[in-house]
PDB file of N, CA, C and O in Angstrom, chain B, residues numbered from 101:
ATOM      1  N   UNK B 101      -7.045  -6.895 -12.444  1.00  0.00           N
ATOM      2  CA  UNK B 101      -7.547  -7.269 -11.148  1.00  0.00           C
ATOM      3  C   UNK B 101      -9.045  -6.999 -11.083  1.00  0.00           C
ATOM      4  O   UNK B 101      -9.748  -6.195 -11.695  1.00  0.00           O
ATOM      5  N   UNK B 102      -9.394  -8.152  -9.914  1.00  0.00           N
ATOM      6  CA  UNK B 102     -11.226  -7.406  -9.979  1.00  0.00           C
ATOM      7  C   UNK B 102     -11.376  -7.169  -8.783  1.00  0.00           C
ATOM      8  O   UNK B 102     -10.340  -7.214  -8.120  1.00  0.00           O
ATOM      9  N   UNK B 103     -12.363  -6.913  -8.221  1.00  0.00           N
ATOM     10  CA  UNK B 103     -12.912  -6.538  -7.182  1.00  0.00           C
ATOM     11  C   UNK B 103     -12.504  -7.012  -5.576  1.00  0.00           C
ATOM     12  O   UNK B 103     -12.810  -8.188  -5.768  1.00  0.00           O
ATOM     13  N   UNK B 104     -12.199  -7.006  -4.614  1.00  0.00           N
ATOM     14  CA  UNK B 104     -11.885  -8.023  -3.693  1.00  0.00           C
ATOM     15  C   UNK B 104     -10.338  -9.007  -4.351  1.00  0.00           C
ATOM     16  O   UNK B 104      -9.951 -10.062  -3.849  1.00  0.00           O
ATOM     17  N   UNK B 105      -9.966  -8.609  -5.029  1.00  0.00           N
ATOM     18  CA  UNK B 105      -8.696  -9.380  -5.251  1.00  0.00           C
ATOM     19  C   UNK B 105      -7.291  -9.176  -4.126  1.00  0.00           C
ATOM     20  O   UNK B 105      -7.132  -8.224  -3.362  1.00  0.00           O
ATOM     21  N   UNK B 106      -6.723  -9.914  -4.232  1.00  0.00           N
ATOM     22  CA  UNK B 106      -5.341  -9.555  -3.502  1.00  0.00           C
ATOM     23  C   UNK B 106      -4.612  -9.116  -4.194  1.00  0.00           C
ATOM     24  O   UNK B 106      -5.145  -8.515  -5.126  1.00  0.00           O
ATOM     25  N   UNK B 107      -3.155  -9.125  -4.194  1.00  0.00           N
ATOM     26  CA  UNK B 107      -1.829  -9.029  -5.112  1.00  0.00           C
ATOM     27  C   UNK B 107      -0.845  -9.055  -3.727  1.00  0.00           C
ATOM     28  O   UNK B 107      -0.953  -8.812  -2.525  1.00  0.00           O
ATOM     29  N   UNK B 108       0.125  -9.483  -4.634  1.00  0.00           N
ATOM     30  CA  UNK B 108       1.415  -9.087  -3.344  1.00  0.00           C
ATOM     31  C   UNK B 108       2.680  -9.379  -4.373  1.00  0.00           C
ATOM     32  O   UNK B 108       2.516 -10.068  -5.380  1.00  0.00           O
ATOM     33  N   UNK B 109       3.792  -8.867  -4.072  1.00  0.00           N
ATOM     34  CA  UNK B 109       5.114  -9.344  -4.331  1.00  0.00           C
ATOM     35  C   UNK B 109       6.084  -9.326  -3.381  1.00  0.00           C
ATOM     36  O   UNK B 109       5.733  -9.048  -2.234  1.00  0.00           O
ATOM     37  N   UNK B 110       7.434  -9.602  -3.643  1.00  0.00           N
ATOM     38  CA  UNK B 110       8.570  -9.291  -2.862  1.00  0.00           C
ATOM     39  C   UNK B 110       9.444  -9.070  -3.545  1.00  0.00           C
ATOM     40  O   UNK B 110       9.679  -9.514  -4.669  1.00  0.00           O
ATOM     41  N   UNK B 111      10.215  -8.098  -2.693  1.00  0.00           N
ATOM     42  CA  UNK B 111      11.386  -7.263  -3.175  1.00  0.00           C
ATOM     43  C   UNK B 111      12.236  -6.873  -1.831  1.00  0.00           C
ATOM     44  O   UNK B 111      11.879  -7.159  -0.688  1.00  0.00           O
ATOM     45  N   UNK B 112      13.473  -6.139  -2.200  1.00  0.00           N
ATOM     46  CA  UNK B 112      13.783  -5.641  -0.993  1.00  0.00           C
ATOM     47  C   UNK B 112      14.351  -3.951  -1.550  1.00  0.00           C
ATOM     48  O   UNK B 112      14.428  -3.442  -2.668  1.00  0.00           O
ATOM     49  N   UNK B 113      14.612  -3.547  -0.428  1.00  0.00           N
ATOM     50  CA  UNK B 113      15.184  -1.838  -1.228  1.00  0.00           C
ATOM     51  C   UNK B 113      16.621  -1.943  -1.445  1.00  0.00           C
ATOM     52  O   UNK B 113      17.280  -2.421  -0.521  1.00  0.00           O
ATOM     53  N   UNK B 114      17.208  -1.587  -2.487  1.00  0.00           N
ATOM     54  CA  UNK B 114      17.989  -1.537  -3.051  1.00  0.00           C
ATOM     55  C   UNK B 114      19.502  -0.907  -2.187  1.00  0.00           C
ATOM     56  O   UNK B 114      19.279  -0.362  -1.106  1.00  0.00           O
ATOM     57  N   UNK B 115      20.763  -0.974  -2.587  1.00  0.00           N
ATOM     58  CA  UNK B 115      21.600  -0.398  -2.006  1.00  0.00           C
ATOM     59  C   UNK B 115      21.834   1.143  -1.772  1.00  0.00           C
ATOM     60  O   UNK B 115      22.492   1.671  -0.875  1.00  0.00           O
ATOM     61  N   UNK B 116      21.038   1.812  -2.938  1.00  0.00           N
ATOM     62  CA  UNK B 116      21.032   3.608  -2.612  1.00  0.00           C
ATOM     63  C   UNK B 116      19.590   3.990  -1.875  1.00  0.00           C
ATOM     64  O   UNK B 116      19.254   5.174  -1.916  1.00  0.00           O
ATOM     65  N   UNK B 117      18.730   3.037  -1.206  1.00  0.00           N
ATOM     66  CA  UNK B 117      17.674   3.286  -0.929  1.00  0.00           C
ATOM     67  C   UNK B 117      16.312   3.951  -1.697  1.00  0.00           C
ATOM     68  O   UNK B 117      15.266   4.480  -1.321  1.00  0.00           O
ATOM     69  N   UNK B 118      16.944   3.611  -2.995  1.00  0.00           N
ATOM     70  CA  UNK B 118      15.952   4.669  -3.766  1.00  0.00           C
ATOM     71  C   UNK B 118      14.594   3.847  -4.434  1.00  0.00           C
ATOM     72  O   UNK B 118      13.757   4.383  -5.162  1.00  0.00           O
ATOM     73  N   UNK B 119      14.593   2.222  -3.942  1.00  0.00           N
ATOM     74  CA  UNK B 119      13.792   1.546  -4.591  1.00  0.00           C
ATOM     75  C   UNK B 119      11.813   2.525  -4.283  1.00  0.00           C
ATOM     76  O   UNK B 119      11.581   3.165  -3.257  1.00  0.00           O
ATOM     77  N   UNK B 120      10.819   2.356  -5.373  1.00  0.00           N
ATOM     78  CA  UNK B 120       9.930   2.784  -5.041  1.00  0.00           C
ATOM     79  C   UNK B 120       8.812   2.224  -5.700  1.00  0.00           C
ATOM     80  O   UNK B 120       9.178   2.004  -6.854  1.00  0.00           O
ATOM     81  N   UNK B 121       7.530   1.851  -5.538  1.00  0.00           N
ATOM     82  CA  UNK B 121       6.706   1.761  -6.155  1.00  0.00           C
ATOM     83  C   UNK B 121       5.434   2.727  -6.299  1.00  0.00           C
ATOM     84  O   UNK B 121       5.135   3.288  -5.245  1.00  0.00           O
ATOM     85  N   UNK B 122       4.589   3.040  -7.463  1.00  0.00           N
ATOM     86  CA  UNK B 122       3.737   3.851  -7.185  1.00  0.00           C
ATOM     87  C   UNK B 122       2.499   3.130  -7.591  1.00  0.00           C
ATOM     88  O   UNK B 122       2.621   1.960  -7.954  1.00  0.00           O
ATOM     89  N   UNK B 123       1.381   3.659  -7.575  1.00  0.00           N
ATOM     90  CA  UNK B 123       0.030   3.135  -7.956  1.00  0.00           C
ATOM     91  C   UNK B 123      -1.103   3.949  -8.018  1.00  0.00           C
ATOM     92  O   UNK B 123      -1.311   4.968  -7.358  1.00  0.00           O
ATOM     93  N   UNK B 124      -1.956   3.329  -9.016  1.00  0.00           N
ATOM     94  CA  UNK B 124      -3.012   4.673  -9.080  1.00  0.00           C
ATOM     95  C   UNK B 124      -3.984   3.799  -9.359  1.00  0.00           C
ATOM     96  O   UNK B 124      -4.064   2.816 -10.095  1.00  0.00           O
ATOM     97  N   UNK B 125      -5.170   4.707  -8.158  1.00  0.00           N
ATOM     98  CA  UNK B 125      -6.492   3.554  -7.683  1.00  0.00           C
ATOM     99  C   UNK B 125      -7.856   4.227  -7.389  1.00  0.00           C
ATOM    100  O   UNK B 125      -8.085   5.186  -6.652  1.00  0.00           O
ATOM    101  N   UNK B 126      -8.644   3.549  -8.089  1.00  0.00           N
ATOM    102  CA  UNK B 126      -9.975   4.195  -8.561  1.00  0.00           C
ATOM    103  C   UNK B 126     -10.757   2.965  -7.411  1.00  0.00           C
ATOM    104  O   UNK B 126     -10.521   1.813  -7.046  1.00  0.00           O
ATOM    105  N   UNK B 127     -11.963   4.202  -7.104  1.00  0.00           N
ATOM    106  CA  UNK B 127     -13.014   3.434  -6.341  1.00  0.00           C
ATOM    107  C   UNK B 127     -14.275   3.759  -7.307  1.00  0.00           C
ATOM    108  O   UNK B 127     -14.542   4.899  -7.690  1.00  0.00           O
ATOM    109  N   UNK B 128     -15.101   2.459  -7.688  1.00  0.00           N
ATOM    110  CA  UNK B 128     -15.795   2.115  -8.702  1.00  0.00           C
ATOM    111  C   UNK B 128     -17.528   2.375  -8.554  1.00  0.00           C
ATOM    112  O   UNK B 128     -17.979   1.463  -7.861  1.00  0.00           O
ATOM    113  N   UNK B 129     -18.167   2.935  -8.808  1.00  0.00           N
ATOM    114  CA  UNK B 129     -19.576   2.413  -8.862  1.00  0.00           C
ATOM    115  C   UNK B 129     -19.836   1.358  -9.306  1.00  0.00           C
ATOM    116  O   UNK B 129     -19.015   0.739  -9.983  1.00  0.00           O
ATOM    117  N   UNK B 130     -21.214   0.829  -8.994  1.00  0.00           N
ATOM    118  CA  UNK B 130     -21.492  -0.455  -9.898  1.00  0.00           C
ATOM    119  C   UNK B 130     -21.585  -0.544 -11.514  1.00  0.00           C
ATOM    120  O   UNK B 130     -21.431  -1.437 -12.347  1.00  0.00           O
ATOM    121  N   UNK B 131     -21.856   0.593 -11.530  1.00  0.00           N
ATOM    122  CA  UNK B 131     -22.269   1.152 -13.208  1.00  0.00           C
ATOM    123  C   UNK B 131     -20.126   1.785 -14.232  1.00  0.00           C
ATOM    124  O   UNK B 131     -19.646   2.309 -15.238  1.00  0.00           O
ATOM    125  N   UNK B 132     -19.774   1.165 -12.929  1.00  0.00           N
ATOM    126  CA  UNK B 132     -17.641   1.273 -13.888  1.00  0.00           C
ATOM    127  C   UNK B 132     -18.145   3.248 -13.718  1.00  0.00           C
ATOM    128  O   UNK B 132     -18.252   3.829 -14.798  1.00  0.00           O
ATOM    129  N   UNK B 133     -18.354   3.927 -12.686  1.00  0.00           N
ATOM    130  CA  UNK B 133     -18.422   5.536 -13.067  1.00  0.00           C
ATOM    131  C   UNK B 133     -16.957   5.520 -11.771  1.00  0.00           C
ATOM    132  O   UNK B 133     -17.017   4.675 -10.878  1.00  0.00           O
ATOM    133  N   UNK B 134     -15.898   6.380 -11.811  1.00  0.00           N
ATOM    134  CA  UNK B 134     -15.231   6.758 -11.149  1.00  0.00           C
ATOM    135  C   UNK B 134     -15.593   7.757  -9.817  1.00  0.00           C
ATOM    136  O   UNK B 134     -15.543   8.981  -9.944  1.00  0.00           O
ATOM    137  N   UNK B 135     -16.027   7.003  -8.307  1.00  0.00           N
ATOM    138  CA  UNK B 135     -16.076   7.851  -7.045  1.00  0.00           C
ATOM    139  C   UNK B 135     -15.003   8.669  -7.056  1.00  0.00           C
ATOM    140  O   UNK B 135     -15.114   9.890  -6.950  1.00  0.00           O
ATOM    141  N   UNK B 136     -13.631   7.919  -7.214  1.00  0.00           N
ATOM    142  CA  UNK B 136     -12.703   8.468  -6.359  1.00  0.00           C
ATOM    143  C   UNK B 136     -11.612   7.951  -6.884  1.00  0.00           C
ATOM    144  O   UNK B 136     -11.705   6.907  -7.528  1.00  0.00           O
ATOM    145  N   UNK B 137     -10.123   8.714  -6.670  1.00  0.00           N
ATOM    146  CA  UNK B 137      -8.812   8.217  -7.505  1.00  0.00           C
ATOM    147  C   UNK B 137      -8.273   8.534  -6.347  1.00  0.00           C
ATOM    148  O   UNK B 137      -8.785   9.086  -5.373  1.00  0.00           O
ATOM    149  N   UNK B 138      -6.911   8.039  -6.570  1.00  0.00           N
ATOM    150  CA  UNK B 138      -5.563   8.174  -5.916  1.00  0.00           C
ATOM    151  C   UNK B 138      -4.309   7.525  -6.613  1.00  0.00           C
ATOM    152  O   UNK B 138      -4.175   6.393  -7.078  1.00  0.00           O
ATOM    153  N   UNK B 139      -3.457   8.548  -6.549  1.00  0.00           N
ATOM    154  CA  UNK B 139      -1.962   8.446  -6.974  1.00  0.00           C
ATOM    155  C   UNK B 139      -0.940   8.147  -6.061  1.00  0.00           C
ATOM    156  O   UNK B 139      -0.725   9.183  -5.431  1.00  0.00           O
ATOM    157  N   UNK B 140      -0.272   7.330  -5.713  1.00  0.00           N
ATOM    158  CA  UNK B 140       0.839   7.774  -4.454  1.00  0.00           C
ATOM    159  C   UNK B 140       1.502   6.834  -4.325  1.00  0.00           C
ATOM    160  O   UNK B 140       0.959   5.752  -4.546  1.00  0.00           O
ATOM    161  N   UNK B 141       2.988   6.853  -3.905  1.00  0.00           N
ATOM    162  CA  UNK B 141       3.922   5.848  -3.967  1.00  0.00           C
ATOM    163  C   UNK B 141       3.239   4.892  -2.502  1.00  0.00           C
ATOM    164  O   UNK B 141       2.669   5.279  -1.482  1.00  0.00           O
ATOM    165  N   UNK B 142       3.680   3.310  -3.073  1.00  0.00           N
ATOM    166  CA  UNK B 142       2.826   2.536  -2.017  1.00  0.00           C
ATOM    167  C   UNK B 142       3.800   1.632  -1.269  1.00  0.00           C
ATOM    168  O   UNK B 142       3.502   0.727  -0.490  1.00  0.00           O
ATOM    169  N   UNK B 143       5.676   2.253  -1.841  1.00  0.00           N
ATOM    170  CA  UNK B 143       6.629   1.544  -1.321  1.00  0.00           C
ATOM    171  C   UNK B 143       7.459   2.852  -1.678  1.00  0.00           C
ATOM    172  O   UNK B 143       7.148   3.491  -2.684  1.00  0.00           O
ATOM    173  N   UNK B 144       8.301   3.178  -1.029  1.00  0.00           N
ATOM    174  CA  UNK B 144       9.504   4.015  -1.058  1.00  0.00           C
ATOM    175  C   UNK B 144      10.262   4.055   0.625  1.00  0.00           C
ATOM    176  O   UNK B 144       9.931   3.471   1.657  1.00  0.00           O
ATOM    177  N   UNK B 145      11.272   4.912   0.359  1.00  0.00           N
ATOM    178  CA  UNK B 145      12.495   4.851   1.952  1.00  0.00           C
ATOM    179  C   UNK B 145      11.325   4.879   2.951  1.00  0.00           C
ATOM    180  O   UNK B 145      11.184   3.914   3.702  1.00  0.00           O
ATOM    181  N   UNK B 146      10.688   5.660   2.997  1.00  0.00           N
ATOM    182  CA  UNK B 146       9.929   6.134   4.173  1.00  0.00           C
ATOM    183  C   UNK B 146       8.885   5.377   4.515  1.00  0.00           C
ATOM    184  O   UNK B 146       8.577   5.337   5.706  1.00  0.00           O
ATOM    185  N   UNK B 147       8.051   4.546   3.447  1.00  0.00           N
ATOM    186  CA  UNK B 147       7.496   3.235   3.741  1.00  0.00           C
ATOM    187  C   UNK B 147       7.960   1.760   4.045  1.00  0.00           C
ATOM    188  O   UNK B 147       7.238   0.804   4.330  1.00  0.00           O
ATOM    189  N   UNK B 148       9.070   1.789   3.942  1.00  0.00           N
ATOM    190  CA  UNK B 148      10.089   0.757   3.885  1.00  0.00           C
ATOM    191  C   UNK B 148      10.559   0.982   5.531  1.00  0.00           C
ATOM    192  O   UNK B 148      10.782  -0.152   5.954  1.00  0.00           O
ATOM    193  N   UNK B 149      10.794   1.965   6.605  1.00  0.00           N
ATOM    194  CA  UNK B 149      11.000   2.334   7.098  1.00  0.00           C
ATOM    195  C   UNK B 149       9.990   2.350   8.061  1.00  0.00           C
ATOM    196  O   UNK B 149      10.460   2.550   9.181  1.00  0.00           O
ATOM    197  N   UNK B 150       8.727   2.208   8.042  1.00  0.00           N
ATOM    198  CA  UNK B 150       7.517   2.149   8.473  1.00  0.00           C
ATOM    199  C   UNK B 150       7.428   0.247   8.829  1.00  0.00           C
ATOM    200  O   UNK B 150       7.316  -0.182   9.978  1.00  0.00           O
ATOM    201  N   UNK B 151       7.484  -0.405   7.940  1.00  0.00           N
ATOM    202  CA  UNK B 151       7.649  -1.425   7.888  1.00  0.00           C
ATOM    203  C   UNK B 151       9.150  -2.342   8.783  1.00  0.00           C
ATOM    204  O   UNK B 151       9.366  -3.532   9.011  1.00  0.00           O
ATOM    205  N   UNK B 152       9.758  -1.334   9.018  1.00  0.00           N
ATOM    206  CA  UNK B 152      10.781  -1.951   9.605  1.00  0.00           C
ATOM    207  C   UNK B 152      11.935  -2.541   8.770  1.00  0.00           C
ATOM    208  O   UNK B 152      12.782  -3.215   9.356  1.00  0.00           O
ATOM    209  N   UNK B 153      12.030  -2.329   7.410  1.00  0.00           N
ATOM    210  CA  UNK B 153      12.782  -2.791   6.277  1.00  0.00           C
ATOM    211  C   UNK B 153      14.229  -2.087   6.335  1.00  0.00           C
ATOM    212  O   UNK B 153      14.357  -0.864   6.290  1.00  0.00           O
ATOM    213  N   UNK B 154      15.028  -2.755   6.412  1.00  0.00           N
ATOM    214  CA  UNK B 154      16.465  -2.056   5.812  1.00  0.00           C
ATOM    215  C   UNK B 154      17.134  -2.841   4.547  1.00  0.00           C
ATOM    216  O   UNK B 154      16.486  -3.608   3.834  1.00  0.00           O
ATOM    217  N   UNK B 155      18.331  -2.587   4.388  1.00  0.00           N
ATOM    218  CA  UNK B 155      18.963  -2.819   3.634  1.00  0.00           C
ATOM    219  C   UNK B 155      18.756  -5.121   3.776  1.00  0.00           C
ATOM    220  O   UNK B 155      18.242  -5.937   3.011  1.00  0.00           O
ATOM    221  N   UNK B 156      19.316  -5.234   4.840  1.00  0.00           N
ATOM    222  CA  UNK B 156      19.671  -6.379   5.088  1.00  0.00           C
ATOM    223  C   UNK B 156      18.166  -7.088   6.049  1.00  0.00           C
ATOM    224  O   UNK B 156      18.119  -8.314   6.152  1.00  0.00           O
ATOM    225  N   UNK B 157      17.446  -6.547   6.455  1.00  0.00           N
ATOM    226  CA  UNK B 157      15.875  -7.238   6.801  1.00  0.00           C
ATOM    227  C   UNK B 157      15.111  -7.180   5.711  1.00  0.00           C
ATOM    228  O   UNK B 157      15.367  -6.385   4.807  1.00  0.00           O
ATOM    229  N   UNK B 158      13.824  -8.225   5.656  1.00  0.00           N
ATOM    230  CA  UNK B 158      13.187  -8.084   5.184  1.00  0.00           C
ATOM    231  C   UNK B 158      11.924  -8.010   5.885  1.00  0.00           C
ATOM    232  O   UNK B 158      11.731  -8.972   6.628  1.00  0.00           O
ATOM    233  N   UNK B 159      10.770  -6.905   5.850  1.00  0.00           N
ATOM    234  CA  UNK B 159       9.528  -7.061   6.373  1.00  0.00           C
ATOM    235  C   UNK B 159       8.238  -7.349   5.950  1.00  0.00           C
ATOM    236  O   UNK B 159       7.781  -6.256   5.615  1.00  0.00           O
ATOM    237  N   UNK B 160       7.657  -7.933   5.830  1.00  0.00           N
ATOM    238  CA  UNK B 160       6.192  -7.672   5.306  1.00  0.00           C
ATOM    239  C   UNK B 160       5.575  -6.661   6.056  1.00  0.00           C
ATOM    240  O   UNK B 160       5.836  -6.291   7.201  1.00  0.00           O
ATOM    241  N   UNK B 161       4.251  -6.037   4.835  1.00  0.00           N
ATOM    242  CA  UNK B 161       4.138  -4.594   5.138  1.00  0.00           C
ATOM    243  C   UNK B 161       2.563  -4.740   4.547  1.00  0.00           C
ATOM    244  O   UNK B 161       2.712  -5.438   3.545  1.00  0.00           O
ATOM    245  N   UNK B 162       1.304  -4.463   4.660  1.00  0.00           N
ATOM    246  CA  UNK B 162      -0.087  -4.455   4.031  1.00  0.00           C
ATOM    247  C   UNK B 162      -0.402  -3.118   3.922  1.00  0.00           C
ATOM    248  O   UNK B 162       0.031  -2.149   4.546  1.00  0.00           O
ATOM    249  N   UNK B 163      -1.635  -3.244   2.591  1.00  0.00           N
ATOM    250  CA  UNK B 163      -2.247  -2.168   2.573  1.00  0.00           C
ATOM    251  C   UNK B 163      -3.703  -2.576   2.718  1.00  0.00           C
ATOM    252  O   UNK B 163      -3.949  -3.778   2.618  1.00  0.00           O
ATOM    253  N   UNK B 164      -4.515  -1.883   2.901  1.00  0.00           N
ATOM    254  CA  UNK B 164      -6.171  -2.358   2.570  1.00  0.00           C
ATOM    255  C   UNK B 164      -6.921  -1.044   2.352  1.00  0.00           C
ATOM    256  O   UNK B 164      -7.011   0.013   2.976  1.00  0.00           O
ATOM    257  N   UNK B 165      -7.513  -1.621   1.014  1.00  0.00           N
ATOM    258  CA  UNK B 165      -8.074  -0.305   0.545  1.00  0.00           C
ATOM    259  C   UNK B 165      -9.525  -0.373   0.673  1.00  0.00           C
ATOM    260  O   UNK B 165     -10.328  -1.197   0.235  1.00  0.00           O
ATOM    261  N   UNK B 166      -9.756   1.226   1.736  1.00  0.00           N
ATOM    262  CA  UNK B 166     -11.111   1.152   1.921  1.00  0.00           C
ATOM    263  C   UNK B 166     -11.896   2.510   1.277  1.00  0.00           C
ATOM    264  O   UNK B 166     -11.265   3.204   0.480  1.00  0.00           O
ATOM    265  N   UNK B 167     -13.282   2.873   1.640  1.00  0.00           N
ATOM    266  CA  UNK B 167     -13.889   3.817   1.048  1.00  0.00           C
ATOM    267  C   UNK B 167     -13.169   4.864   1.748  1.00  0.00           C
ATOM    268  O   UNK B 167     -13.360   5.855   1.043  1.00  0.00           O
ATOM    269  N   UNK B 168     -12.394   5.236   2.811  1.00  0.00           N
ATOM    270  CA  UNK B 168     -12.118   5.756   3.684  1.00  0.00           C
ATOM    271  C   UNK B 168     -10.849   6.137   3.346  1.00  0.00           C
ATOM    272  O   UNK B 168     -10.341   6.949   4.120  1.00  0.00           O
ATOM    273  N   UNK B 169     -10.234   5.808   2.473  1.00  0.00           N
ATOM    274  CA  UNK B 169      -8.994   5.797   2.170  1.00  0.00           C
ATOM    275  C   UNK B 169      -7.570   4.414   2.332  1.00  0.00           C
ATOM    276  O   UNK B 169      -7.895   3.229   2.403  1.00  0.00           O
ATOM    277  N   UNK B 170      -6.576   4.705   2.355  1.00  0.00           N
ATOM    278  CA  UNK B 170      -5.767   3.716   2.570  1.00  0.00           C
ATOM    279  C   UNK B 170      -5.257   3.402   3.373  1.00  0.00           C
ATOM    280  O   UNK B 170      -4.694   4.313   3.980  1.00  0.00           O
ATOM    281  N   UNK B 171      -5.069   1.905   3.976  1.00  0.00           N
ATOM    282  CA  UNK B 171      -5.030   1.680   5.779  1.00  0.00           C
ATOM    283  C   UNK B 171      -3.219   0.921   5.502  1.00  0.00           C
ATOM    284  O   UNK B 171      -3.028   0.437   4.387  1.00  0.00           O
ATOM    285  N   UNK B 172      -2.701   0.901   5.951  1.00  0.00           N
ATOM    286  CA  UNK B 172      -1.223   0.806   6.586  1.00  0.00           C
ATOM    287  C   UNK B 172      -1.225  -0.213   7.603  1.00  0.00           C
ATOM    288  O   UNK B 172      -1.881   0.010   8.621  1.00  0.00           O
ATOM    289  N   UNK B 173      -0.502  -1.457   7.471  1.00  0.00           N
ATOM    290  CA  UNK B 173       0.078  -2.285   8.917  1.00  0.00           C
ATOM    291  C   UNK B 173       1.503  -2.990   8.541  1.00  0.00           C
ATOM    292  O   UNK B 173       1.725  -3.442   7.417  1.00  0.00           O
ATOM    293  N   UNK B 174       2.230  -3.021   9.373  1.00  0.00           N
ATOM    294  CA  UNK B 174       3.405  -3.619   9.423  1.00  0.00           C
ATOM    295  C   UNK B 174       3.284  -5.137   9.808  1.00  0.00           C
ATOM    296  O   UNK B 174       4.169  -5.975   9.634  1.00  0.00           O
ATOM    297  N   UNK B 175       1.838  -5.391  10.453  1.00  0.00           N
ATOM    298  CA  UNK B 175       1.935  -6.477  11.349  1.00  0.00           C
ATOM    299  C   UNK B 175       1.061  -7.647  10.336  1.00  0.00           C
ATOM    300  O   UNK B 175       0.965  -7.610   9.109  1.00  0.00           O
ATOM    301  N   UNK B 176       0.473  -8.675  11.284  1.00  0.00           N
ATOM    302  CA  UNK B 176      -0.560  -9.659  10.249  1.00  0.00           C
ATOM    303  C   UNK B 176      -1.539  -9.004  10.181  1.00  0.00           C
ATOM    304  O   UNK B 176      -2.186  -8.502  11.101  1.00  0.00           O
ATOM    305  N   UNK B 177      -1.747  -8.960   8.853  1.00  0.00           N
ATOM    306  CA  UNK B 177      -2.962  -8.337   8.451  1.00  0.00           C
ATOM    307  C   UNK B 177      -4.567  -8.450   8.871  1.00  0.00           C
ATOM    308  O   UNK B 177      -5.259  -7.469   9.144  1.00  0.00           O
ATOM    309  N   UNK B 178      -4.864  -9.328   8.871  1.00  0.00           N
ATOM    310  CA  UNK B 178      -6.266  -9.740   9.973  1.00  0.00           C
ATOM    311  C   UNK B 178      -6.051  -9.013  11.016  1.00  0.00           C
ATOM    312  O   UNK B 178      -7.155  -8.560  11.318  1.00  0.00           O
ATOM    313  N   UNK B 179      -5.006  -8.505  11.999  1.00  0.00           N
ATOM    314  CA  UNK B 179      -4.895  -8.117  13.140  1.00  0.00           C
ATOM    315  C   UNK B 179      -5.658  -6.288  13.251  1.00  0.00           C
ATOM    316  O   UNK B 179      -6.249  -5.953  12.225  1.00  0.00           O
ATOM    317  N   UNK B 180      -5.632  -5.318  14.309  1.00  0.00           N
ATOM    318  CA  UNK B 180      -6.445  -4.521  14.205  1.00  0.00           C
ATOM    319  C   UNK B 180      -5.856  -3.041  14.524  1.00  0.00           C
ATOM    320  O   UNK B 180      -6.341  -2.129  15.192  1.00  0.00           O
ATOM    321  N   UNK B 181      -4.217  -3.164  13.560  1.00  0.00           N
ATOM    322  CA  UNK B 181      -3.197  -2.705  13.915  1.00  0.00           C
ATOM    323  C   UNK B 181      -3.344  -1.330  12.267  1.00  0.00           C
ATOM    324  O   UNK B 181      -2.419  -0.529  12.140  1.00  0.00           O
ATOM    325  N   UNK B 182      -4.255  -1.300  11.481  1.00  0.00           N
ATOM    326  CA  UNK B 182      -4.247  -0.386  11.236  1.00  0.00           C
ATOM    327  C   UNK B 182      -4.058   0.889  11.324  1.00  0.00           C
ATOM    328  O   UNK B 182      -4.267   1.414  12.418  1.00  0.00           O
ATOM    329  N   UNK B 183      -3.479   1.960   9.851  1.00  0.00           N
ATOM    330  CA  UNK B 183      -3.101   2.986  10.034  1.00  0.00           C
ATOM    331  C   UNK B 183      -3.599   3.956   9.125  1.00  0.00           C
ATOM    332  O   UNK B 183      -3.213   3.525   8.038  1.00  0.00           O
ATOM    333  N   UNK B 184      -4.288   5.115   8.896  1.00  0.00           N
ATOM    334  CA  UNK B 184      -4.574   5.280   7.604  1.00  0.00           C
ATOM    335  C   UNK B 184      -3.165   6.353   7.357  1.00  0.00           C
ATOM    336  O   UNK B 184      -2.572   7.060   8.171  1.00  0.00           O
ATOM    337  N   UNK B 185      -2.974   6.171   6.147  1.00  0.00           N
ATOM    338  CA  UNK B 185      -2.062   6.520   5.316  1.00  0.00           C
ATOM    339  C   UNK B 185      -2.074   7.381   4.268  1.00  0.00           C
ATOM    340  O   UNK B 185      -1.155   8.172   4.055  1.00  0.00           O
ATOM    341  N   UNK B 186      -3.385   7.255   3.368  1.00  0.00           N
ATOM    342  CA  UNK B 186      -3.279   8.093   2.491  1.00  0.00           C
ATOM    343  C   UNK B 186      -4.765   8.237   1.891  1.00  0.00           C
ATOM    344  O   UNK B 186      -5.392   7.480   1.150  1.00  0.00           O
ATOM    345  N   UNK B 187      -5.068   9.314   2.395  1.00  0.00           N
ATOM    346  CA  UNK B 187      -6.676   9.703   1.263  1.00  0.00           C
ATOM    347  C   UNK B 187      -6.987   9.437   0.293  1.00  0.00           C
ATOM    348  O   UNK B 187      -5.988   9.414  -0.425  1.00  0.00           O
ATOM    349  N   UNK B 188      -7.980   9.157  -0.320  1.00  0.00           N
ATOM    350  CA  UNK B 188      -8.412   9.725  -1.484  1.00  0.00           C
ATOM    351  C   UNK B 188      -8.191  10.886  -2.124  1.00  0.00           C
ATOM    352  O   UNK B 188      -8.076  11.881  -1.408  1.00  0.00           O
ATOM    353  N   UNK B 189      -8.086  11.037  -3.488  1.00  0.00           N
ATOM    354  CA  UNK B 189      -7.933  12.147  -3.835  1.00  0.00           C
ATOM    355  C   UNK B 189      -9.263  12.897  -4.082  1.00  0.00           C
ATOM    356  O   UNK B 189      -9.250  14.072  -4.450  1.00  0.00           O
TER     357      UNK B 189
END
């Protein structure tokens, strides 16, 4: 991925609820030197749950990653329904 890119997939959580994803995310200088990292699951029960997801719904769910850390919405993303979620490390 580069800079300003998107990504997305779909999935749904599984029947024992245990589905999860994790990710680990570096904020870049211009010169590729590492500001800042973070580790942290970016889908599990409790985000799934946030999102409004069960077994049998499906929700869309955003992240947007800023210098500030990581912002959270359940809703359309353009909208101003942000949440922050998870620091930097």
């Amino acid at each position: 991925m580069t800079i300003k890119d998107a990504f997305h997939w779909n999935f749904r959580m599984n029947l024992r609820e245990t589905t999860s994803f994790a990710g680990e995310f570096f904020w870049m200088d211009d010169d590729n030197t590492v500001l800042k990292k973070a580790n942290f699951e970016v889908f599990n029960k409790d985000v799934a749950i946030d999102c409004g997801q069960s077994i049998l719904n499906e929700h869309k769910c955003f992240w947007l990653v800023t210098t500030n850390g990581f912002l959270f919405s359940k809703d359309n993303p353009v909208s101003t329904g942000w949440t922050l979620k998870h620091n930097w490390s």
